[in-house]
Backbone as a printed PyTorch tensor [residue, N CA C, xyz], in Angstrom:
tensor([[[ -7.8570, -63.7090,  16.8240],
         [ -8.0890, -64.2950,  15.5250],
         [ -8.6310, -63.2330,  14.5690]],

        [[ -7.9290, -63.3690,  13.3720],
         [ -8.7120, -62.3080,  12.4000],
         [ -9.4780, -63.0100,  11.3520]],

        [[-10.6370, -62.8490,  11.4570],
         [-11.7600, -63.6640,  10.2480],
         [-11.9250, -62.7550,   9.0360]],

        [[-11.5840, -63.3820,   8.2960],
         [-11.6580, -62.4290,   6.9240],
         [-13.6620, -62.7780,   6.6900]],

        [[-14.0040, -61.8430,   6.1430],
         [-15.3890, -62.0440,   5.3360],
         [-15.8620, -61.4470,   3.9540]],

        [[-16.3640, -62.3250,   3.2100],
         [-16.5340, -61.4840,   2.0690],
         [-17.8120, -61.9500,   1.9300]],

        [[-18.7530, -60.5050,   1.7270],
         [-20.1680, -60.0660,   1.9880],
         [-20.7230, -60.0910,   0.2270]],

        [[-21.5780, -60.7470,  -0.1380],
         [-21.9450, -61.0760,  -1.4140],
         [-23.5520, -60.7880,  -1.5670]],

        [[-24.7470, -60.6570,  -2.3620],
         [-25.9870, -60.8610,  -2.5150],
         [-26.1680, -61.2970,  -4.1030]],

        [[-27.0740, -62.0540,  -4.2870],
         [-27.5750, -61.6740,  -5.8250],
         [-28.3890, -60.5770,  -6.4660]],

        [[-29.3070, -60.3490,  -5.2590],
         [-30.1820, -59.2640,  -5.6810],
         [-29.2770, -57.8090,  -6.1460]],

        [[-29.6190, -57.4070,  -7.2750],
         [-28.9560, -56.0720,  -7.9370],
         [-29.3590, -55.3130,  -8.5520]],

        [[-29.8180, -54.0260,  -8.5070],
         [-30.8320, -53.8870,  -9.5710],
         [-30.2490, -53.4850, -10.3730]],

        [[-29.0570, -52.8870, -10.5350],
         [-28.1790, -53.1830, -12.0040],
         [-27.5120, -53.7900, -12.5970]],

        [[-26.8950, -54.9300, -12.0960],
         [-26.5320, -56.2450, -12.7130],
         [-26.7490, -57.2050, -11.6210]],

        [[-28.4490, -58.1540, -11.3770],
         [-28.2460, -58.6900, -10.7890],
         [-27.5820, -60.3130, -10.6520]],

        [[-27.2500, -60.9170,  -9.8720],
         [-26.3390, -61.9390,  -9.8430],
         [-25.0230, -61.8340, -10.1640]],

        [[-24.5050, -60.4560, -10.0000],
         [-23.2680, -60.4980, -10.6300],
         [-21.9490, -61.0140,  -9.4230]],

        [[-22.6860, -61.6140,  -8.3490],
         [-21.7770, -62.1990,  -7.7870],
         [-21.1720, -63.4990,  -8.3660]],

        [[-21.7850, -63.6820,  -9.3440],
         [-21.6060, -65.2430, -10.0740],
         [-21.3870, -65.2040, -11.4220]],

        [[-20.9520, -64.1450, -12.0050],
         [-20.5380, -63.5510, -13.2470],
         [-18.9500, -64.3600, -13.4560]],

        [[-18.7890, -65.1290, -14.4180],
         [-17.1250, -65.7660, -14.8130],
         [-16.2700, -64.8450, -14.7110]],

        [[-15.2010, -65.4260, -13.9130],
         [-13.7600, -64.3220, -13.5900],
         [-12.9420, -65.7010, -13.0490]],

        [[-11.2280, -65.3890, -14.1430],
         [-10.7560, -66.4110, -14.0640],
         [-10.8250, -67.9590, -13.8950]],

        [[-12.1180, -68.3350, -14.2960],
         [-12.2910, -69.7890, -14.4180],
         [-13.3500, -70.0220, -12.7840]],

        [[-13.7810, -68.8390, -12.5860],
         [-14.0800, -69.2940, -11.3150],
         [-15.5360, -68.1770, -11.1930]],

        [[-16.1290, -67.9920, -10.1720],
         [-16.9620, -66.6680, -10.1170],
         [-16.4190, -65.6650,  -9.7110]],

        [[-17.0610, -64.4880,  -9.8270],
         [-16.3800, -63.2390,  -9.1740],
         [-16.4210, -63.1940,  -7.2640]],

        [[-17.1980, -63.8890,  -6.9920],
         [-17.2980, -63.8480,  -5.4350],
         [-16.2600, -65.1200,  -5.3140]],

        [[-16.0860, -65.9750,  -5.8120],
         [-14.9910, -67.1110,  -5.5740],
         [-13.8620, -66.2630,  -6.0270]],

        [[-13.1770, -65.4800,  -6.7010],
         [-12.4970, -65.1360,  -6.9190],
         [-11.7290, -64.2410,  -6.3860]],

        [[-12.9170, -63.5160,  -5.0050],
         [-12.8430, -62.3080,  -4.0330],
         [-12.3390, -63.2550,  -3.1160]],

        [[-12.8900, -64.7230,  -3.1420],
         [-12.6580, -65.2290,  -1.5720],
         [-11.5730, -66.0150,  -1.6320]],

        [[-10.7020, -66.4120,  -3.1510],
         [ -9.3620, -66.6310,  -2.8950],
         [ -8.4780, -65.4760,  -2.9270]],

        [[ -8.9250, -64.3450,  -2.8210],
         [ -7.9250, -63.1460,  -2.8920],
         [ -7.9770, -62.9680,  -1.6090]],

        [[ -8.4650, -63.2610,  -0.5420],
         [ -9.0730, -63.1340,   0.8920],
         [ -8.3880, -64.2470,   1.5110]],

        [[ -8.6060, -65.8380,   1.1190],
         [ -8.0970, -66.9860,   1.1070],
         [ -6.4610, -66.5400,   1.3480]],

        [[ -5.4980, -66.0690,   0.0680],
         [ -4.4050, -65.9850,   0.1930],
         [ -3.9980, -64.7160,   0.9640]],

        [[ -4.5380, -64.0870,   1.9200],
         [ -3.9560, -62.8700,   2.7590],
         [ -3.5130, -63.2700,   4.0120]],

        [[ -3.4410, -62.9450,   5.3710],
         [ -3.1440, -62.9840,   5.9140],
         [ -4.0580, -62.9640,   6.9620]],

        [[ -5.2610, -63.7300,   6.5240],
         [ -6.6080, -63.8730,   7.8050],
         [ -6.4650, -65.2720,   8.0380]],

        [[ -6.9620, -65.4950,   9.3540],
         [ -6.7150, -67.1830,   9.9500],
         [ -8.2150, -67.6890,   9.7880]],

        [[ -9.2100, -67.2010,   9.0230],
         [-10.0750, -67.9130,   8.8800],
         [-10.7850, -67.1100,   7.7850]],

        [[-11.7580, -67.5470,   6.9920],
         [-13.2220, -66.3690,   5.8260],
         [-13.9560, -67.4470,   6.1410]],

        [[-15.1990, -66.3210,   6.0100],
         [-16.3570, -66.7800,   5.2640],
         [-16.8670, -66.0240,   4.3150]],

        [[-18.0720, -66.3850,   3.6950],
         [-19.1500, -65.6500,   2.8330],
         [-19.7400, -65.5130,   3.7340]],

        [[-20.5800, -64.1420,   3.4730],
         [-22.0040, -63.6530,   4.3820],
         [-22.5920, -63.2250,   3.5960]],

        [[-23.9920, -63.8460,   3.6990],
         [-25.0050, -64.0400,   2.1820],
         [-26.4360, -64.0160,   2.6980]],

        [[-27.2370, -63.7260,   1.8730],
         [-28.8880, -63.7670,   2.4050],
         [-29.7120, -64.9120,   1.2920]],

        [[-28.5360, -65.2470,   0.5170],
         [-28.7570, -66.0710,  -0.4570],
         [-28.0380, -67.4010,  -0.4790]],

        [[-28.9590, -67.9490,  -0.2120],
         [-28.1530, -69.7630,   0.2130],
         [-27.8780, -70.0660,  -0.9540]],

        [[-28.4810, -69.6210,  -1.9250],
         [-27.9290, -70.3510,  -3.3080],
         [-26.5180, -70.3470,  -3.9150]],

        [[-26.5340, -69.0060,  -3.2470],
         [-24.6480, -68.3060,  -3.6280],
         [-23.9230, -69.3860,  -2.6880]],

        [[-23.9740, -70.1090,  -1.6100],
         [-23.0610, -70.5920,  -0.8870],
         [-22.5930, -72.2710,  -1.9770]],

        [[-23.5160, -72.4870,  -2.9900],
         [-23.3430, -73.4470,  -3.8710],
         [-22.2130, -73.4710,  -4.7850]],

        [[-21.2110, -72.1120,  -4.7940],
         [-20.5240, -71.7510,  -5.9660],
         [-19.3300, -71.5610,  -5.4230]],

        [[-19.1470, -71.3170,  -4.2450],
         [-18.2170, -71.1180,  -2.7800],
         [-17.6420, -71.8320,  -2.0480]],

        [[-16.5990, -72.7830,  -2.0170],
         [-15.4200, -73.5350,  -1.4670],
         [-15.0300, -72.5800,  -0.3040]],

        [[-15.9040, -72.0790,   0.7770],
         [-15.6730, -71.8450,   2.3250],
         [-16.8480, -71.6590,   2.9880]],

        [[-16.4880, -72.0740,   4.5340],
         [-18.0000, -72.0250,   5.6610],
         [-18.4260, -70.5990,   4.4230]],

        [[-19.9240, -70.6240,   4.9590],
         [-20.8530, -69.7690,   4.7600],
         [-22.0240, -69.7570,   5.8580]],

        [[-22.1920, -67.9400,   5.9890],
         [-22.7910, -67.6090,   6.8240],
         [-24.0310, -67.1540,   6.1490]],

        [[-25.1380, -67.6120,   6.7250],
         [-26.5440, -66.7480,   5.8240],
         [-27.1650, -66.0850,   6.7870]],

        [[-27.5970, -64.9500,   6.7540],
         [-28.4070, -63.8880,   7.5790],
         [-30.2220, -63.8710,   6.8070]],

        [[-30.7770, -63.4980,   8.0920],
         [-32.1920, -63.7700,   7.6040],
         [-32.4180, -62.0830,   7.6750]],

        [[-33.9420, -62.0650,   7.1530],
         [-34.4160, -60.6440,   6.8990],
         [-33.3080, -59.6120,   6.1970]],

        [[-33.9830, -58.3300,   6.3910],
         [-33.2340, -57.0230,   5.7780],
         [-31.8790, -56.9260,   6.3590]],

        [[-30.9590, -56.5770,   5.1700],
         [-29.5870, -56.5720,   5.1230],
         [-29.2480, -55.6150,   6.4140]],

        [[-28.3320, -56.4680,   7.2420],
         [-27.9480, -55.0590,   8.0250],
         [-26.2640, -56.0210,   8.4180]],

        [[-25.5310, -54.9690,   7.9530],
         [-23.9120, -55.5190,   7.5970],
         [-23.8850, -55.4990,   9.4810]],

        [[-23.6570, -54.8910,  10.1670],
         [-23.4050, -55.1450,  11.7030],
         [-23.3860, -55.8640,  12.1250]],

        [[-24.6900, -55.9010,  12.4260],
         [-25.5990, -57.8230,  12.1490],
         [-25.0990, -58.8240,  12.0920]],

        [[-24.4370, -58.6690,  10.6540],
         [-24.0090, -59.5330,   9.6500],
         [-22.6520, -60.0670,  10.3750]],

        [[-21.9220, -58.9150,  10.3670],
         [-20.6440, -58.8110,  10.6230],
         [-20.0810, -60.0280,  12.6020]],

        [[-21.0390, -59.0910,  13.2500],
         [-20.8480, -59.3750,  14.3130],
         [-21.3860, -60.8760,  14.6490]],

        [[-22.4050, -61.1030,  13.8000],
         [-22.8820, -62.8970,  14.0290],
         [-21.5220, -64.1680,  13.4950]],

        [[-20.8520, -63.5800,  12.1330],
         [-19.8830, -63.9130,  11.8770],
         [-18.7310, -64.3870,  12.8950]],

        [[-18.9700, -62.9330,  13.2320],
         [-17.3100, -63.3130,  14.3310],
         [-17.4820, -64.1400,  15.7490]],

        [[-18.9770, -63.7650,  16.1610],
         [-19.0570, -64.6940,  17.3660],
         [-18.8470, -65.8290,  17.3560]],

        [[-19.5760, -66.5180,  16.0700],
         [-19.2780, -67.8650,  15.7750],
         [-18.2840, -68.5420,  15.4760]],

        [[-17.2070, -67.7840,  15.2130],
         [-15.3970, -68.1070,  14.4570],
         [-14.6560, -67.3460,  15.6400]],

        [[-14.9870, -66.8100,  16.5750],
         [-14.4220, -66.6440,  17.5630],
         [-13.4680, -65.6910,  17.3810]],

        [[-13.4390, -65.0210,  16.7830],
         [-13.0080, -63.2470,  16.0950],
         [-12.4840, -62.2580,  17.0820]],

        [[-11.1980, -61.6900,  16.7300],
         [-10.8610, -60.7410,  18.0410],
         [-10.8580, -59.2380,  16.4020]],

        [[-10.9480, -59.5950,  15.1970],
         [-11.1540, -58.9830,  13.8240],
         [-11.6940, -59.1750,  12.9070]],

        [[-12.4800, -58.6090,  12.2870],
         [-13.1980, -58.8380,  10.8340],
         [-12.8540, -57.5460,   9.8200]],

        [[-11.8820, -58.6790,   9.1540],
         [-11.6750, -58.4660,   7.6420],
         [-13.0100, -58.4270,   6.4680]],

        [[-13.5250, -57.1260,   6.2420],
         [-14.6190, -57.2550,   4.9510],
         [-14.1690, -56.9550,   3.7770]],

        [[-14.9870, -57.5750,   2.8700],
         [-14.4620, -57.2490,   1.7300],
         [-15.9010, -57.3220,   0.5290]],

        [[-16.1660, -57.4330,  -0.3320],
         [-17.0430, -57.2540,  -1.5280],
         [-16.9710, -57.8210,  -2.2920]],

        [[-17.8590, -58.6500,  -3.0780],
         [-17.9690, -59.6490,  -4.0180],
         [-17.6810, -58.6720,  -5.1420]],

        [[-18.1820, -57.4930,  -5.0200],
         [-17.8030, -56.6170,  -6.0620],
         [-16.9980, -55.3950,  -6.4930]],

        [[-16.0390, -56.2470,  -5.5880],
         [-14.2460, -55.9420,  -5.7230],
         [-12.8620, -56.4920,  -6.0960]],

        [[-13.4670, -57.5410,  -7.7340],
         [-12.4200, -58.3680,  -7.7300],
         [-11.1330, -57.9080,  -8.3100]],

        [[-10.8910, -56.5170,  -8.0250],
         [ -9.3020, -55.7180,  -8.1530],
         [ -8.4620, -56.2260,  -6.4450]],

        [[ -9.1690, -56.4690,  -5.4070],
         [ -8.5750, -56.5330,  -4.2910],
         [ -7.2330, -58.0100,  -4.5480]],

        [[ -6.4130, -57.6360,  -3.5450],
         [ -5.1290, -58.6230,  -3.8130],
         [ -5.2430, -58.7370,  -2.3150]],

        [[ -4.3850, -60.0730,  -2.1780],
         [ -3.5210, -59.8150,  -0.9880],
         [ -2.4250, -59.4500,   0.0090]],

        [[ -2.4720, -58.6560,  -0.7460],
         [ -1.4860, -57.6200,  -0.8220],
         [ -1.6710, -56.6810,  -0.2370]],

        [[ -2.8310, -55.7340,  -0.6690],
         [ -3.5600, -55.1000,  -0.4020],
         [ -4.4070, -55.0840,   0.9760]],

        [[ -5.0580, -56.3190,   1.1510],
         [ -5.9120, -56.7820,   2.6750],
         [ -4.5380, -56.9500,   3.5760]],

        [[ -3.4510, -57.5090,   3.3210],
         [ -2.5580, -57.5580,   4.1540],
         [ -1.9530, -56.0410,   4.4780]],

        [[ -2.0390, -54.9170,   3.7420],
         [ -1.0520, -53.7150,   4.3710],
         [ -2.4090, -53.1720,   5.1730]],

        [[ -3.8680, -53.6700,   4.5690],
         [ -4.6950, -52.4290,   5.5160],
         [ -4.9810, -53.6660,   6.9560]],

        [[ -4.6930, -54.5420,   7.4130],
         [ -5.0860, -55.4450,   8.2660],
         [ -3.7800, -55.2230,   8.9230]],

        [[ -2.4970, -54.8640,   8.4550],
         [ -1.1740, -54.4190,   9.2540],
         [ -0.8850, -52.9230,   9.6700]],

        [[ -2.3280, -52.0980,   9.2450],
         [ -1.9620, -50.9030,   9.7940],
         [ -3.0780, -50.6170,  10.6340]],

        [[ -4.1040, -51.6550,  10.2070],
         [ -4.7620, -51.3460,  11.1460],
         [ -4.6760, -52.0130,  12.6400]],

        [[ -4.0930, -53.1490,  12.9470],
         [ -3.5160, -53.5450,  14.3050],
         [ -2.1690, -52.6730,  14.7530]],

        [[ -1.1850, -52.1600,  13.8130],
         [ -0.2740, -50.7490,  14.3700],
         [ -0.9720, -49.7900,  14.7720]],

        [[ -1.8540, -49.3180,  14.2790],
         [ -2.9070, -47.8720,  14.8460],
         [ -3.6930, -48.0900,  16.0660]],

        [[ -3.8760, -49.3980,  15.8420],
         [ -4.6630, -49.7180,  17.3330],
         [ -5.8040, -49.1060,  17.3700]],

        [[ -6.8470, -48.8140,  15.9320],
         [ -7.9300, -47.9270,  15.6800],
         [ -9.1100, -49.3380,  15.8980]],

        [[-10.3710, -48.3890,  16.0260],
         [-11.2810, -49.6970,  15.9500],
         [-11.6200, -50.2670,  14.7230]],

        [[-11.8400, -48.9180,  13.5770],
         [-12.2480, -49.5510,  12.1650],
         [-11.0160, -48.6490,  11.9280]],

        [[-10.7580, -49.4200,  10.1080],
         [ -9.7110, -49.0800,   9.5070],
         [-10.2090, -49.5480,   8.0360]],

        [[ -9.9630, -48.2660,   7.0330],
         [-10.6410, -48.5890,   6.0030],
         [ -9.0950, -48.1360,   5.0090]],

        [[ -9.1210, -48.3790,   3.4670],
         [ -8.8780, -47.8780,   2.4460],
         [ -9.5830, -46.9790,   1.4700]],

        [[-10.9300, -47.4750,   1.0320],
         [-11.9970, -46.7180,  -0.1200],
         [-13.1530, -46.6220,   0.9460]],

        [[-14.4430, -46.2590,   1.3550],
         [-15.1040, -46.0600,   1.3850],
         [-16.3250, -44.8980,   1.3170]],

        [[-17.3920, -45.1420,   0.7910],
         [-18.3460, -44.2380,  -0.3340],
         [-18.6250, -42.9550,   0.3090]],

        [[-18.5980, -43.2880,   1.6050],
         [-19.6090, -41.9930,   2.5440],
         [-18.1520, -41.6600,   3.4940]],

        [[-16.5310, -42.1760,   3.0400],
         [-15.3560, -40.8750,   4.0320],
         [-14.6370, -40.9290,   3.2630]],

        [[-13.6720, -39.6900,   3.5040],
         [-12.3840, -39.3560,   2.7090],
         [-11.8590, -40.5980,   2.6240]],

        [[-11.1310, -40.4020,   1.0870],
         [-10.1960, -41.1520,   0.9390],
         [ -9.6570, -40.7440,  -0.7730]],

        [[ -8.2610, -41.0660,  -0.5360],
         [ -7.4440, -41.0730,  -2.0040],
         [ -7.4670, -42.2120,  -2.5200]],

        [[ -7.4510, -43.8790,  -2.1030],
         [ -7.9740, -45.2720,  -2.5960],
         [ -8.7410, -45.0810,  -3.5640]],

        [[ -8.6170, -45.7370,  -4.5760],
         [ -9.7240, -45.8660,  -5.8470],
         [-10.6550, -46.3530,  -5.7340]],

        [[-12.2640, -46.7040,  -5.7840],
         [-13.0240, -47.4500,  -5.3120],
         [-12.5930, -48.7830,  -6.2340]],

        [[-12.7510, -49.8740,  -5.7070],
         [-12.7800, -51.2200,  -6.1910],
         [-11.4270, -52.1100,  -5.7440]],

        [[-10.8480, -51.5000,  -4.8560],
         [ -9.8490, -52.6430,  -4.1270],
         [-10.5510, -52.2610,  -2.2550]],

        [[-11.8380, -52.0150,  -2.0370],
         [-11.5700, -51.5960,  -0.7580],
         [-11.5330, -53.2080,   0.0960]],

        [[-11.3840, -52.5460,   1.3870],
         [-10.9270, -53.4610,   2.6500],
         [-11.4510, -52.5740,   3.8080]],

        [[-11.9950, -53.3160,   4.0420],
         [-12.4500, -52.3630,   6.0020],
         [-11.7360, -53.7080,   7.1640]],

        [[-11.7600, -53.2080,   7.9160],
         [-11.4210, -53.9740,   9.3240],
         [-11.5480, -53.3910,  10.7450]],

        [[-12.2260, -54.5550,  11.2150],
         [-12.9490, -53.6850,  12.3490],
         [-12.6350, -54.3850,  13.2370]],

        [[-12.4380, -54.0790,  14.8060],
         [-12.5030, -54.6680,  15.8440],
         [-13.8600, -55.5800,  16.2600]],

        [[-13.7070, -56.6850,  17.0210],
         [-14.8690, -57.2270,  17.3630],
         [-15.8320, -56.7180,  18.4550]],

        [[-14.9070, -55.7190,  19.5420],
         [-15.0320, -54.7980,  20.2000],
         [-15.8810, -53.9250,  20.1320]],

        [[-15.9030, -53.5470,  18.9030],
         [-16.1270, -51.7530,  18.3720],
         [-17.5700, -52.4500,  17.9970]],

        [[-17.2310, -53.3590,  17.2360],
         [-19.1620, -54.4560,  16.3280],
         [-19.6010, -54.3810,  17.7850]],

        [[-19.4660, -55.0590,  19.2340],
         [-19.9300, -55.0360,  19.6680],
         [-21.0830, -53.8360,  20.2150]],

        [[-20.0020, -52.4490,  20.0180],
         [-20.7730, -51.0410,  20.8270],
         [-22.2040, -50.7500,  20.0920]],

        [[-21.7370, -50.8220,  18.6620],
         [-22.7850, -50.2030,  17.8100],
         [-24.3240, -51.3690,  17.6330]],

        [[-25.1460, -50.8100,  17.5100],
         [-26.8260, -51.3170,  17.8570],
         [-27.2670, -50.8280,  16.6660]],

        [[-28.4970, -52.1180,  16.4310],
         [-29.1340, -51.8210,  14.9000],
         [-28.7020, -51.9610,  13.6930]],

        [[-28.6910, -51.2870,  12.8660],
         [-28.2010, -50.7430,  11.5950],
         [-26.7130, -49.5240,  11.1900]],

        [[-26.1250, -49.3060,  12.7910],
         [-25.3760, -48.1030,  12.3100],
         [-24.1520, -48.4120,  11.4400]],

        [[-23.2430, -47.5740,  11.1080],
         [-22.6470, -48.1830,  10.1740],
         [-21.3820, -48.2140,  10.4750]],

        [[-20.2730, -49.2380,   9.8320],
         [-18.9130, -49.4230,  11.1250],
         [-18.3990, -48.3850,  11.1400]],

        [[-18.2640, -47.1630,  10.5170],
         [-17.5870, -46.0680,  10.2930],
         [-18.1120, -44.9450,  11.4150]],

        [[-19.2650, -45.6850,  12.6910],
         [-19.4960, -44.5950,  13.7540],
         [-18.0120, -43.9710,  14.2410]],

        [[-17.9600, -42.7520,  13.9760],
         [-16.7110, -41.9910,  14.2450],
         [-17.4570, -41.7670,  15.9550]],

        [[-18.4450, -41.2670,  16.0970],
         [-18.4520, -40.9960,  17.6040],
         [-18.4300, -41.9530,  18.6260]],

        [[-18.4670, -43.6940,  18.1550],
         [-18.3830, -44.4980,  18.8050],
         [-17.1620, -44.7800,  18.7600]],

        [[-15.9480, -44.6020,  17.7660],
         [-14.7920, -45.7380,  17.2020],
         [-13.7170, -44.7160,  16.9490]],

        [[-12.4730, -44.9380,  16.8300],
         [-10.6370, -44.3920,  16.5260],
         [-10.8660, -45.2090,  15.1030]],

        [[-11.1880, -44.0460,  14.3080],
         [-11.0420, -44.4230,  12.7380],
         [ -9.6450, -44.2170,  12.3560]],

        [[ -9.3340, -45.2430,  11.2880],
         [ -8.1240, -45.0540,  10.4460],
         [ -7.9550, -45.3100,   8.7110]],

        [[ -7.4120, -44.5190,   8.6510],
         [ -7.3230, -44.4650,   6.5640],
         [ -6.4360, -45.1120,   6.0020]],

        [[ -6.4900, -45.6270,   5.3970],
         [ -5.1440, -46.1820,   4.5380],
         [ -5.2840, -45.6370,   3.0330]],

        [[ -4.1890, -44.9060,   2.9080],
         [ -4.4560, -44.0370,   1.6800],
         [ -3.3640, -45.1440,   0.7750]],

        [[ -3.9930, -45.8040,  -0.4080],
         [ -3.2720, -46.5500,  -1.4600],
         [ -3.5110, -45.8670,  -2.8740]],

        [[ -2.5380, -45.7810,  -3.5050],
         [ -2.4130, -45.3800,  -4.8050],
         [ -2.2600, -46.9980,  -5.7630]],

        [[ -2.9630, -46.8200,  -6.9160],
         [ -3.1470, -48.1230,  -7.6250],
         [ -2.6160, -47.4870,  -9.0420]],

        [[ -1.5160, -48.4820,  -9.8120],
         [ -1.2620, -47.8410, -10.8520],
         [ -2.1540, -48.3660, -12.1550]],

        [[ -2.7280, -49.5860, -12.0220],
         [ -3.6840, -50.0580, -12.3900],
         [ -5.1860, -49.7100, -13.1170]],

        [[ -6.1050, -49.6770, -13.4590],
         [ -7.3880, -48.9020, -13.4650],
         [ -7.9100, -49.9560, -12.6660]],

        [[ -8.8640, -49.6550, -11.6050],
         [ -9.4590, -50.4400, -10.7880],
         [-10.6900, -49.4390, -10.5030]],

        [[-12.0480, -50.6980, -10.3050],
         [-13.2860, -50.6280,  -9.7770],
         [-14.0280, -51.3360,  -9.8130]],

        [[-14.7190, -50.8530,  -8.6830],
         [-16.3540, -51.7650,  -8.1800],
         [-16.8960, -52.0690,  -9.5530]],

        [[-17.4460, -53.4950,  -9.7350],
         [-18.9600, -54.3490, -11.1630],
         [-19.7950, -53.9650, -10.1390]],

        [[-20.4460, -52.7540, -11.1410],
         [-21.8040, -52.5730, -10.6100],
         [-22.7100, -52.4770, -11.5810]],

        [[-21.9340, -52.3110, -12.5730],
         [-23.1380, -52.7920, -14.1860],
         [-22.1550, -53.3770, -15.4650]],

        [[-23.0850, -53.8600, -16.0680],
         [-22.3710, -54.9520, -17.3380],
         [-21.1800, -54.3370, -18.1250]],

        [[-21.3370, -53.1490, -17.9370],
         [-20.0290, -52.7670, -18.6730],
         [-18.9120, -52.5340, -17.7510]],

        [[-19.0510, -52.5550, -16.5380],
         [-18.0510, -52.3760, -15.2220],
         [-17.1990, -53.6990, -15.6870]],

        [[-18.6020, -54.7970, -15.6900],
         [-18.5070, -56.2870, -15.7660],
         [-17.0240, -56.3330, -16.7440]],

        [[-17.5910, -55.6470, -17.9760],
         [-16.6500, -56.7680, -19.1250],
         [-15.3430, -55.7880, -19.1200]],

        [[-15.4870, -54.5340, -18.4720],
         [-13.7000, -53.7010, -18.9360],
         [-13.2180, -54.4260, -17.4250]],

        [[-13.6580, -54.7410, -16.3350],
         [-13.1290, -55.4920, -15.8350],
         [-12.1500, -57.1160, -16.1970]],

        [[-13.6590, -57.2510, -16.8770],
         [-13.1660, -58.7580, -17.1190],
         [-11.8960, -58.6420, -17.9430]],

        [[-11.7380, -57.8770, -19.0640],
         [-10.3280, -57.1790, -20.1510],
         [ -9.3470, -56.6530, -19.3010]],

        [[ -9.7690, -56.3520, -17.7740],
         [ -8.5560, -56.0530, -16.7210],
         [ -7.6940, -56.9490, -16.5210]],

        [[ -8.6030, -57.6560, -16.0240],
         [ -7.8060, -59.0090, -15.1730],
         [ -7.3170, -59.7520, -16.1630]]])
């Protein structure tokens, strides 16, 4: 089973709540989780530390207690939905399609890698930031302990998905991300 998840908070210290910022008639985290909704995962949730966000959200929701730790996060998710994959994604990525989650969730079961990314902050990549997608084995969540991060290369068979966007696309991470976004879409 592949569980899609899309990982949201309010707390921000540069635009906070912008998981709940209007995008298409809907919020920006509702808007991540029908772009998630229409891909090619057999189940989502939200994973939130904020129960309040699960009020704005038309799917299960998962809430984690204490300090953020995505692993954690990730791996409590899938035990409970019975996960052989977890699809992540970002409330504050509403450039992602399904389109997009579907070619990196189809190359990453061809590669047979444990994680499989498009954008991410801390490895190579040609992806633009603001459509990313990670996907990880439930396997691989299992090895790693604590806080490490899914991208342990010495634990895991990493894989890239290099996408070109003709588009301008990126992460809302402050009010003006917010509104040339919002003039995107």
């Amino acid at each position: 089973m592949i569980l899609g998840i899309v990982t949201a908070r309010l707390r921000s210290s540069r635009l906070p709540a912008k998981a709940l910022l209007p995008m298409y008639g809907n919020t920006m985290v509702g808007h991540v989780v029908s772009m998630l909704n229409e891909s090619n995962v057999d189940g989502h949730v939200l994973c939130t530390p904020d129960s309040f966000l699960t009020e704005f959200v038309l799917c299960p929701s998962v809430i984690w207690q204490g300090e953020r730790d995505i692993t954690s996060e990730l791996r409590n998710a899938a035990k409970l939905n019975f996960a052989d994959h977890v699809v992540r994604v970002t409330a504050d990525c509403p450039f992602v399609t399904p389109e997009i989650i579907n070619r990196v969730i189809k190359e990453h079961l061809e590669s047979g890698a444990d994680y499989t990314y498009n954008h991410h902050d801390h490895l190579p990549s040609s992806t633009p930031e603001g459509i990313d997608v990670e996907v990880v084995t439930v396997s691989a969540l299992q090895k790693l302990r604590g806080k490490e991060h899914l991208y342990n290369g010495e634990k895991m068979k990493i894989h890239r998905v290099d996408m070109e966007e003709e588009r301008e696309v990126f992460s809302v991470n402050t009010l003006d991300e917010y509104m040339r976004a919002f003039k995107e879409l």
